[in-house]
C-alpha positions as CSV (number, residue, x, y, z in Angstrom):
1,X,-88.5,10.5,-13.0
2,X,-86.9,13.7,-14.6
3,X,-87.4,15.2,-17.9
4,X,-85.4,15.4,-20.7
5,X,-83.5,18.4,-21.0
6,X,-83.8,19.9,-24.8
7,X,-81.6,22.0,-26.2
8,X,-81.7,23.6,-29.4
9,X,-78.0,23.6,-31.4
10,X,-77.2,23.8,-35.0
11,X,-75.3,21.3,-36.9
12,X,-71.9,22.6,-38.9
13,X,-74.2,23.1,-42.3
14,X,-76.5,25.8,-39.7
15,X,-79.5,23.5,-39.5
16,X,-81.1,24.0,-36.2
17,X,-81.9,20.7,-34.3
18,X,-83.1,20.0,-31.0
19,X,-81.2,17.2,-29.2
20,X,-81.8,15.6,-25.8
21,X,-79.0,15.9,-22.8
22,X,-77.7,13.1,-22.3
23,X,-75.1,14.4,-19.9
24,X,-72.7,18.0,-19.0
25,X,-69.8,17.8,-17.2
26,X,-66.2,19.0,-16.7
27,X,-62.9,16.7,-17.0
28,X,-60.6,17.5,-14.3
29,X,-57.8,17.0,-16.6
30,X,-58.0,20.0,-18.8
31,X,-61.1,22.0,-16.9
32,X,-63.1,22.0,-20.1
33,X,-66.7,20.9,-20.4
34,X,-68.4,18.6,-22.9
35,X,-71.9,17.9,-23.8
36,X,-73.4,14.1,-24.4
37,X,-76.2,14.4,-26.3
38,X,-78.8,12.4,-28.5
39,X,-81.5,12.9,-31.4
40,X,-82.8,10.4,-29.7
41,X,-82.5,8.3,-33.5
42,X,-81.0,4.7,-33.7
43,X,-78.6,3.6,-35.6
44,X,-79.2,0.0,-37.8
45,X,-78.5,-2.3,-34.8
46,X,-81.2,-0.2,-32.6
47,X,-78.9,1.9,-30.5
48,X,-79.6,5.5,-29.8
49,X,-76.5,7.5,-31.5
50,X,-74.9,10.0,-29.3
51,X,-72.8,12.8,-29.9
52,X,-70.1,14.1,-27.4
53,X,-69.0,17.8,-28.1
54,X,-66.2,20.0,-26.2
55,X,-68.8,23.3,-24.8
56,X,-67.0,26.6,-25.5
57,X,-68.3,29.6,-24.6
58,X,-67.1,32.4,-26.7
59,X,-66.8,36.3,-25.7
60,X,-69.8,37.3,-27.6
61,X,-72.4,35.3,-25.4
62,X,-72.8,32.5,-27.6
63,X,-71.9,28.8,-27.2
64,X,-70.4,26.8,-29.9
65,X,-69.9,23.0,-29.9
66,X,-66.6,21.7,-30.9
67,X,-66.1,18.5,-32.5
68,X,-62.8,16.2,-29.9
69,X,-59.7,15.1,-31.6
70,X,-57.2,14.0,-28.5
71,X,-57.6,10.3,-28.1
72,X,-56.7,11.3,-23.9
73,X,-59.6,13.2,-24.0
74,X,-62.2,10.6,-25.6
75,X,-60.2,7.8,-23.0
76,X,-62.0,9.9,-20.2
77,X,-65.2,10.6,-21.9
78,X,-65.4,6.9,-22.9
79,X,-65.1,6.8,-18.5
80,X,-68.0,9.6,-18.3
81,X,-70.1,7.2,-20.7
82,X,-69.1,3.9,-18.9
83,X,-70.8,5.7,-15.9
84,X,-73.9,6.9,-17.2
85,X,-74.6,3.7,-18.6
86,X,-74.0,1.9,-15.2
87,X,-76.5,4.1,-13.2
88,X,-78.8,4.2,-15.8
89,X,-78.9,-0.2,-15.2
């Protein structure tokens, strides 16, 4: 069984967080990669909330975590997620 992956990020008011991978891939349809991650909280209905993020990484060194806006790109994460939640049956 692996181990969560942790990762420590910080949310757009600079609160640091740690947050579990969920997943890290690359869409072949713009070469960009995206993050699925949890806080491994539920929402009222008992689901874990997830978070998807585009994964830029900037001249500087760092990595910053940018929030997706083109419905074609959440049609193929909602694929990615439709996966994951397959193979984790």
């Amino acid at each position: 069984m692996e181990k969560d992956i942790k990762i420590k990020i910080f949310d757009e008011n600079g609160v640091e967080k740690e947050v579990v991978v969920v997943a890290y891939f690359t869409l072949t349809m713009n070469n960009k990669d995206y993050l699925i991650y949890t806080e491994n909280k539920t929402d009222t209905n008992g689901n874990v909330e997830i978070y998807t993020s585009e994964v830029v990484n900037k001249e500087d060194g760092t990595t910053e975590l940018l929030g997706i806006d083109d419905d074609n790109v959440w049609e193929e994460i909602k694929k990615v997620m439709v996966e994951i939640a397959k193979d984790g049956e």
